[in-house]
N, C-alpha and C positions, 0 to 999 in steps of 0.2 A: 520809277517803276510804272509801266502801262498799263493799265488799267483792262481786264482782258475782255475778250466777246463771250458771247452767252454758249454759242457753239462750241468753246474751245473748252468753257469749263463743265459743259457736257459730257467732253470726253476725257477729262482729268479723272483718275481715280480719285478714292477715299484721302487716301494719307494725301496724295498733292492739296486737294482743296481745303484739309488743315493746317499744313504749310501757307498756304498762301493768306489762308485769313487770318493766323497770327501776325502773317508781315502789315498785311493790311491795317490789323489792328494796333498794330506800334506805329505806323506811318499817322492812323488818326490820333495817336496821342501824341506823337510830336505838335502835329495842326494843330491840335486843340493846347498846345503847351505855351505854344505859339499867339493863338485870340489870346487866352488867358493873362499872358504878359504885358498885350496891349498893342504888339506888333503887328503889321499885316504880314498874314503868306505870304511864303510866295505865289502860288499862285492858288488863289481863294477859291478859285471852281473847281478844285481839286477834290475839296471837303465833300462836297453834295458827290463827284464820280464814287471816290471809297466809300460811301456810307452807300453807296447803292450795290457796289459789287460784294461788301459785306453780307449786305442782302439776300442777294442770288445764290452768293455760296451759303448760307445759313438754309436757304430754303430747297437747293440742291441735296443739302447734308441731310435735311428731314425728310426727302421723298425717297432719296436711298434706305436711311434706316426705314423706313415704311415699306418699303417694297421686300426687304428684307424679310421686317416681319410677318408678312401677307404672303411670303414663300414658305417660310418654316410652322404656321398656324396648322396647315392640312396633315405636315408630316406629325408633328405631335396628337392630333387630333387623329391622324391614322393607326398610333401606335395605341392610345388610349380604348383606341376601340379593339383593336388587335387582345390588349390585354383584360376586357371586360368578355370577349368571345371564349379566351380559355377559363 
């Protein structure tokens, strides 16, 4: 699995980039299943790439929901006022 560009997962929807951080997230518990036994990775620079694109997608995910909720504030805050005018 490659590990993807920042640009690409810009332009991923919602649902892909919870797809992909689950796969991510079983791919580090293989690695991590892997240290634990005592074994080396295969390939140990692996660990540090997935914990980082984890990341991006975690932080992706939150500036969506944010931007969400920074869209729908005014419309409910428009009807609130709507309905204190009647």
């Amino acid at each position: 699995m490659a590990i993807i560009k920042k640009s690409e997962l810009k332009s991923m929807k919602e649902q892909q980039l919870k797809e992909r951080l689950n796969d991510l997230k079983k791919e580090l518990i293989k690695i991590n299943a892997q240290v634990a036994m005592g074994t080396v990775p295969e390939n140990p620079g692996r660990v540090r790439e997935v914990k980082k694109t984890v990341a991006r997608i975690n932080t992706l995910l939150n500036q969506q929901k944010e931007t969400k909720e920074i869209k729908e504030k005014p419309i409910k805050n428009k009807i609130k006022e709507e309905k204190k005018k009647e």
